[in-house]
FIDO-920320 format. One record per residue (C-alpha): residue number from 1; residue in one letter; x, y, z. Coordinates in steps of 0.001 Angstrom, whole numbers. Layout:
@i NUM&aa A&c1 X&c2 Y&c3 Z $
...
//
This chain:
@i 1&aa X&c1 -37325&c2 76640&c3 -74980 $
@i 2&aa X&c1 -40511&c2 77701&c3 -76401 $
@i 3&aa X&c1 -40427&c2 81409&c3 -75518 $
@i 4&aa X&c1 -37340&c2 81211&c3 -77607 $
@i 5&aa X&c1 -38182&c2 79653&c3 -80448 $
@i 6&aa X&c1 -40915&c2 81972&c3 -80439 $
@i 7&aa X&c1 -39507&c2 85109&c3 -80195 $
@i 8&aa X&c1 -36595&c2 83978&c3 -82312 $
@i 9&aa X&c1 -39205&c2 83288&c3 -85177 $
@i 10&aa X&c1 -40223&c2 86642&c3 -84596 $
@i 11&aa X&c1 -37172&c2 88153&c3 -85202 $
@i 12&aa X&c1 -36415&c2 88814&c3 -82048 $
@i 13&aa X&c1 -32522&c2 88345&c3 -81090 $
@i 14&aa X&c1 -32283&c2 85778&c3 -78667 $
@i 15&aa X&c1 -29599&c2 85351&c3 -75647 $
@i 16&aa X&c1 -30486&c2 81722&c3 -74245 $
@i 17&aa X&c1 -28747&c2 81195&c3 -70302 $
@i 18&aa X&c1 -28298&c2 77687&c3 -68765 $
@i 19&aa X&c1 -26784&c2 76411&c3 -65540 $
@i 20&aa X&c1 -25264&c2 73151&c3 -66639 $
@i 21&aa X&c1 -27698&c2 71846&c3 -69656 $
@i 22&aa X&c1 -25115&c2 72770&c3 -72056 $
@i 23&aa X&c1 -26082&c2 70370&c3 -74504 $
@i 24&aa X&c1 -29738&c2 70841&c3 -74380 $
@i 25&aa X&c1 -29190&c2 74824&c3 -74876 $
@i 26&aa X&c1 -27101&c2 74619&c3 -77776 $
@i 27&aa X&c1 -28949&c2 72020&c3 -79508 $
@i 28&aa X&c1 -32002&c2 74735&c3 -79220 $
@i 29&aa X&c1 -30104&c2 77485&c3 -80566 $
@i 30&aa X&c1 -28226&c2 75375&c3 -83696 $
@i 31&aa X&c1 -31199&c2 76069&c3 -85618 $
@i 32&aa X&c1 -31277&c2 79581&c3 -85088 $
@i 33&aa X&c1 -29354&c2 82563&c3 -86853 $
@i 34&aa X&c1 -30075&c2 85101&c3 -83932 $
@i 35&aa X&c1 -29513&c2 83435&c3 -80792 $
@i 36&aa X&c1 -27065&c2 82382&c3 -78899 $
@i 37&aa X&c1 -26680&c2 79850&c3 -75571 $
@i 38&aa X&c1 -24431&c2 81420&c3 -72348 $
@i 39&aa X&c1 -23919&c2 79628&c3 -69288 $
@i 40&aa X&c1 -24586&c2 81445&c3 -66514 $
@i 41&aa X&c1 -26147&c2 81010&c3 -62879 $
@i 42&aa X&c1 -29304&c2 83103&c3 -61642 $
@i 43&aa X&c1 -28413&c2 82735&c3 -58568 $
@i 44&aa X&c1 -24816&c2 84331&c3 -58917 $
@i 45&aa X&c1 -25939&c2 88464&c3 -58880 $
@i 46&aa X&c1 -22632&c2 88910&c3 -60691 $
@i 47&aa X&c1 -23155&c2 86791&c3 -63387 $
@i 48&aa X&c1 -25818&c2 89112&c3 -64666 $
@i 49&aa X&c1 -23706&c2 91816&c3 -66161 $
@i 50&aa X&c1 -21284&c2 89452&c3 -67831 $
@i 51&aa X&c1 -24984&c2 88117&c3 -70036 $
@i 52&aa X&c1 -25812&c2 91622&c3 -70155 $
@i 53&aa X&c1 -21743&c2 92002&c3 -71546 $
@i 54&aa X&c1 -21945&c2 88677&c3 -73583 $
@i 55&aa X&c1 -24876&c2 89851&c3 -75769 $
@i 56&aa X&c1 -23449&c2 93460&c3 -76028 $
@i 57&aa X&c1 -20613&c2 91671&c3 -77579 $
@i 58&aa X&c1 -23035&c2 89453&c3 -80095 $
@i 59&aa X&c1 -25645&c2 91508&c3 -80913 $
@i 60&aa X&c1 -24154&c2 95353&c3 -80455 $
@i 61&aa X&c1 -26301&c2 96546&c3 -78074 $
@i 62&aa X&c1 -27865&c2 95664&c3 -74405 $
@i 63&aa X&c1 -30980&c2 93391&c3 -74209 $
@i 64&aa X&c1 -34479&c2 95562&c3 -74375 $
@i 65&aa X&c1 -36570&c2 92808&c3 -73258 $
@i 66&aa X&c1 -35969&c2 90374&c3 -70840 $
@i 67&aa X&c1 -37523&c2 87432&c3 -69685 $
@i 68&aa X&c1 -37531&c2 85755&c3 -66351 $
@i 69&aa X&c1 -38368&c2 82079&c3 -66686 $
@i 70&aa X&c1 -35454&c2 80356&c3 -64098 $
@i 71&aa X&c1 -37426&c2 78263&c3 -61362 $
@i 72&aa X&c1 -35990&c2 75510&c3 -59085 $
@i 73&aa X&c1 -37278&c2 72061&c3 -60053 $
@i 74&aa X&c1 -38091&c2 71558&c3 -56183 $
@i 75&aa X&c1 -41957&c2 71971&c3 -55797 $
@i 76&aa X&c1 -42222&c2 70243&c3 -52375 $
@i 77&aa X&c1 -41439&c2 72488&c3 -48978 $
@i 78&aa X&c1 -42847&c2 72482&c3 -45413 $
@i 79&aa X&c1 -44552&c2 76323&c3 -44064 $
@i 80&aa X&c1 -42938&c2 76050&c3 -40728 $
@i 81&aa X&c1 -40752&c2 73196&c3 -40386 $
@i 82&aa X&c1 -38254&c2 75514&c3 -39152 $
@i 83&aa X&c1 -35933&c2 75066&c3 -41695 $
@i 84&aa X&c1 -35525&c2 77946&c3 -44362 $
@i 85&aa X&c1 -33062&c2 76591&c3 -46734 $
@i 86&aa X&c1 -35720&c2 75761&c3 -49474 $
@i 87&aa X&c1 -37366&c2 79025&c3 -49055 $
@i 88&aa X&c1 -34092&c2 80868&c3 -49453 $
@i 89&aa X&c1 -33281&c2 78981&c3 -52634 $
@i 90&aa X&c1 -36359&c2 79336&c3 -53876 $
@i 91&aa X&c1 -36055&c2 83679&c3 -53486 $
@i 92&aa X&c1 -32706&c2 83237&c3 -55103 $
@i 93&aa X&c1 -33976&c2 81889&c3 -58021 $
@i 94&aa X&c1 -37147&c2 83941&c3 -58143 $
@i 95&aa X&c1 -36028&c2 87084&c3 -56623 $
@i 96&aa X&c1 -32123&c2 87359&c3 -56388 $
@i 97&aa X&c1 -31312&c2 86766&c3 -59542 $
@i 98&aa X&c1 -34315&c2 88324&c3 -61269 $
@i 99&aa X&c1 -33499&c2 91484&c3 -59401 $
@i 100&aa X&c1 -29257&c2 91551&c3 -60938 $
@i 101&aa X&c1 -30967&c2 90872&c3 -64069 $
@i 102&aa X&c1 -33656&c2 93428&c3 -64225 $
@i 103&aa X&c1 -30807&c2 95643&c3 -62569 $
@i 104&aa X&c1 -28706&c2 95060&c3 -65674 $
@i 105&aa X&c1 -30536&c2 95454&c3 -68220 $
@i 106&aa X&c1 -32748&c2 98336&c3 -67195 $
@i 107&aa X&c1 -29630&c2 100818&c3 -67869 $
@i 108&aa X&c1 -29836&c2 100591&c3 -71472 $
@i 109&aa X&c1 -33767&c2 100434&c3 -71262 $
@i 110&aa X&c1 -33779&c2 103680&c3 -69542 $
@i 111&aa X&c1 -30894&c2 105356&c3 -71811 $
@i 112&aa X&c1 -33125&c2 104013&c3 -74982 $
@i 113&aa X&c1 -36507&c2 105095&c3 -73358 $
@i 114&aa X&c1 -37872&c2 101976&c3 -74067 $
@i 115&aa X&c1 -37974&c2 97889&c3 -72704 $
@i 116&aa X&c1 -40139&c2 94888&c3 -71511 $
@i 117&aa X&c1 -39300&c2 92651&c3 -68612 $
@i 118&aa X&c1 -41785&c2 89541&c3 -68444 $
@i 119&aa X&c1 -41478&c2 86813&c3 -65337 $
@i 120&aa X&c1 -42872&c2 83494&c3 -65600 $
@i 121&aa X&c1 -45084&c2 83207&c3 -62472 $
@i 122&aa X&c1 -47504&c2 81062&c3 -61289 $
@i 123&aa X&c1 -51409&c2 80924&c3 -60977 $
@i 124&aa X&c1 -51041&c2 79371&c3 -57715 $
@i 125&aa X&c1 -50053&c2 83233&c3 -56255 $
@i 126&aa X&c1 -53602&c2 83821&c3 -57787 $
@i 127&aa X&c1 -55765&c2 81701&c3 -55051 $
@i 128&aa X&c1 -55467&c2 79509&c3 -52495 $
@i 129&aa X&c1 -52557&c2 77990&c3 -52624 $
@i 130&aa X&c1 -52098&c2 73939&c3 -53072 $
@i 131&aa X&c1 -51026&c2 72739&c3 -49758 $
@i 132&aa X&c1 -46936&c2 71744&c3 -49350 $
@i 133&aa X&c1 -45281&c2 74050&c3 -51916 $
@i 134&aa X&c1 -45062&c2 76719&c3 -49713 $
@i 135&aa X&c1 -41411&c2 78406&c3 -50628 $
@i 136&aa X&c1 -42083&c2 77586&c3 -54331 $
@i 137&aa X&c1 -45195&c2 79682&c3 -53731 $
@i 138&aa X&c1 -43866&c2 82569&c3 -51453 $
@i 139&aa X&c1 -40844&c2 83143&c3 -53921 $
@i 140&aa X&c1 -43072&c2 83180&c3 -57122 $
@i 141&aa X&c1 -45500&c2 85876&c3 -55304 $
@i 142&aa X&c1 -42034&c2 87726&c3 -54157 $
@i 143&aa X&c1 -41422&c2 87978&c3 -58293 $
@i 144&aa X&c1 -45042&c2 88702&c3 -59215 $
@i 145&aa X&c1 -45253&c2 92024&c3 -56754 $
@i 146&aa X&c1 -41311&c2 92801&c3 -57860 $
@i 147&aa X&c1 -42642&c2 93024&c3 -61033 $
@i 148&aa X&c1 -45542&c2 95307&c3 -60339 $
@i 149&aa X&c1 -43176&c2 97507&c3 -58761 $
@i 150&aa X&c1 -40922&c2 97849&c3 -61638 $
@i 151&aa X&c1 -43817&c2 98430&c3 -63605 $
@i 152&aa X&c1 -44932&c2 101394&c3 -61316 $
@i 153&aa X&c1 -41162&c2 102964&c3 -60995 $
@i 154&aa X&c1 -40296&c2 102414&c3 -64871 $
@i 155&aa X&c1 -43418&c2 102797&c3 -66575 $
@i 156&aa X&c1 -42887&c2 106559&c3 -66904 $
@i 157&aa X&c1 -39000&c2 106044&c3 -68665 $
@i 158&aa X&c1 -41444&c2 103880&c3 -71425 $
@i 159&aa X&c1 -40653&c2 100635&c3 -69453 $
@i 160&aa X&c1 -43401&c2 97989&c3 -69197 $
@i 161&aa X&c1 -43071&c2 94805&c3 -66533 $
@i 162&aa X&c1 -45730&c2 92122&c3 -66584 $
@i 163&aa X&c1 -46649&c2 89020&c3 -65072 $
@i 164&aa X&c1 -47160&c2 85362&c3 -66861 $
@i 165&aa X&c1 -48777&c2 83221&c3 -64781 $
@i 166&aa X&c1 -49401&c2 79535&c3 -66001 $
@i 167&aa X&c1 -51609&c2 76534&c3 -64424 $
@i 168&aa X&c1 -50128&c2 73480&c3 -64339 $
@i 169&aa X&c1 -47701&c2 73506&c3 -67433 $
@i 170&aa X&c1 -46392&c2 70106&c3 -69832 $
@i 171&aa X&c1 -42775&c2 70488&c3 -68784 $
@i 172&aa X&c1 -39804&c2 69004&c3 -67531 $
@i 173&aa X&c1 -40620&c2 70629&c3 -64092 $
@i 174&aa X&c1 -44120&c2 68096&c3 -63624 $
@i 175&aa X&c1 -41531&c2 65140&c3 -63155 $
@i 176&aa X&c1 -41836&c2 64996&c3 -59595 $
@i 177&aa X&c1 -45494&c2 65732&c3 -59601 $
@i 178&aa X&c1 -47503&c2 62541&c3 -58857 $
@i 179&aa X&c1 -49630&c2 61531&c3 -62497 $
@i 180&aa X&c1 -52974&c2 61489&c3 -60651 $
@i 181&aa X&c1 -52462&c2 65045&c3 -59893 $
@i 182&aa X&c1 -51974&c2 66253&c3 -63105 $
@i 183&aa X&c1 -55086&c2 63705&c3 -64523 $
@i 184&aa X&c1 -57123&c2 65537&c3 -61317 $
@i 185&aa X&c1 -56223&c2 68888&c3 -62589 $
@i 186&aa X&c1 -56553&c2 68428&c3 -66233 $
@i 187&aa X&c1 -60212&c2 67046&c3 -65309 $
@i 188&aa X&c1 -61041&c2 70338&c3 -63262 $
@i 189&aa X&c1 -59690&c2 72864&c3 -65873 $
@i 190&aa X&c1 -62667&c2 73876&c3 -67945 $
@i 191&aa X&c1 -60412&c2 73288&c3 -70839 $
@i 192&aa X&c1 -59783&c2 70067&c3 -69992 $
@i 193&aa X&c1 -56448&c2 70425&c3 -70691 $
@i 194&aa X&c1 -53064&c2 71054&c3 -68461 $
@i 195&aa X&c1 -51731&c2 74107&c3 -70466 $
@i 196&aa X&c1 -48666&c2 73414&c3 -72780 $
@i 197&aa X&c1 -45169&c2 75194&c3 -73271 $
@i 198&aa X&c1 -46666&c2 77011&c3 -76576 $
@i 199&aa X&c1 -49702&c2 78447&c3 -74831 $
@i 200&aa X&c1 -46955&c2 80176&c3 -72391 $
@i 201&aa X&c1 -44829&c2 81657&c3 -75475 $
@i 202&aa X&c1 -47981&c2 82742&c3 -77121 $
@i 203&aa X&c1 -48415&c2 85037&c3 -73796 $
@i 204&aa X&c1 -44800&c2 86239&c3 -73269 $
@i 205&aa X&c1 -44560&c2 86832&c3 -77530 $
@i 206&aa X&c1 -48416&c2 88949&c3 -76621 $
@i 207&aa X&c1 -46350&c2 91162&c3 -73502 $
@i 208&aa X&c1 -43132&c2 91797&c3 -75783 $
@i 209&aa X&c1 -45014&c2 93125&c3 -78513 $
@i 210&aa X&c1 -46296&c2 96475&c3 -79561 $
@i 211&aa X&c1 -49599&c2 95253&c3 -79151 $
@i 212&aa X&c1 -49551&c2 95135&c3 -75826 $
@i 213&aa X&c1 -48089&c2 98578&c3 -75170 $
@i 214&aa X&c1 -50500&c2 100112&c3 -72764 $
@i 215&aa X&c1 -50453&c2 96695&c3 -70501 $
@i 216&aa X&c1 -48006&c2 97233&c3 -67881 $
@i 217&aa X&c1 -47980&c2 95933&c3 -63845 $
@i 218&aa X&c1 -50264&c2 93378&c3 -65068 $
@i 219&aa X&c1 -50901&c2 89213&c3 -64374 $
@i 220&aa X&c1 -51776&c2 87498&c3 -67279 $
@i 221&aa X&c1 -53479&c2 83594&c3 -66511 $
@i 222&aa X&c1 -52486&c2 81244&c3 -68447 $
@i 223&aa X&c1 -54664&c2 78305&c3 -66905 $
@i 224&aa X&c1 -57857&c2 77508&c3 -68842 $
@i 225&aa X&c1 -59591&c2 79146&c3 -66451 $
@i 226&aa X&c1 -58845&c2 77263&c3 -63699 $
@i 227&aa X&c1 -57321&c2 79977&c3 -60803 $
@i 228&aa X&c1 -54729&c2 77458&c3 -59389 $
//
């Protein structure tokens, strides 16, 4: 919701997706002139070129930047429990359906010679990883090195792919996290601080602009210097 608002203020055009929050999404977008809400589901590859179809329709032309910010809200998953289920959900959301997208959009990018893609990753790819996430941690470092190899196979058609990767974030998603973890981790930052939704917008609006047009394949920490 942030990114949004942010790149909407920015005068970016702005194609919000949702699964089923309807009435959250359109409530963010009622206040904007250029953007729009579409219901659509990551994890469906197809749905992908009817966004990429939908915003043709609004806005006249095919999305040149695209960000990747779907996650599953289930943090929690054994290594080796024998069961892959949560790991394959996970790569749906962080790989599958990242992958249509990107797929989608990069046609116009290429015809245009120009285009950002920016995921939403994770800091916990960056270092040892906190014990019991495992498939939430797997399918963000699937995204994090499928963006470094867009940004290796595109960067010579003018197409740049980065990395966001927060700390522990103030959103929705910290629900199921225990309170005396986030106190612990706010206490270890160096900041002091968990980071919040703004300080990841400020990142993704940094990646999407011109200013950062020679940064490409790249992992930008957005943790207060705290690696995990």
């Amino acid at each position: 919701a942030e990114i949004a608002k942010r790149l909407a203020g920015e005068g970016f055009m702005v194609a919000v997706t949702y699964r089923s929050s309807r009435d959250e999404a359109e409530a963010l977008v009622s206040g904007m002139d250029n953007a729009i809400a579409l219901q659509s589901d990551i994890t469906d590859p197809k749905a992908a070129q009817i966004v990429v179809a939908q915003v043709l329709a609004r806005f006249g032309t095919t999305p040149d930047t695209l960000v990747l910010c779907a996650s599953d809200p289930t943090l929690y998953g054994a290594a080796a429990d024998g069961d892959f289920r949560l790991f394959a959900n996970h790569l749906d959301f962080q790989l599958l359906g990242p992958h249509a997208l990107a797929s989608a959009c990069l046609v116009g990018m290429v015809e245009r010679g120009h285009g950002v893609v920016v995921a939403i990753g994770s800091s916990v790819t960056e270092a040892a990883p906190p014990v019991g996430m495992t498939p939430y941690v797997v399918a963000k470092a699937a995204l994090t090195s499928y963006m470094k190899c867009l940004a290796v196979e595109f960067g010579p058609k003018g197409i740049r792919a980065n990395v966001v990767a927060p700390g522990m974030t103030q959103t929705a998603l910290l629900a199921t996290m225990p309170s005396r973890l986030r106190k612990v981790s706010a206490a270890q930052t160096p900041t002091r601080r968990l980071a919040k939704p703004t300080d990841v917008a400020g990142a993704v609006s940094y990646l999407v602009s011109d200013s950062a047009s020679h940064v490409n394949g790249h992992t930008l920490l957005v943790s207060g210097g705290n690696p995990i």
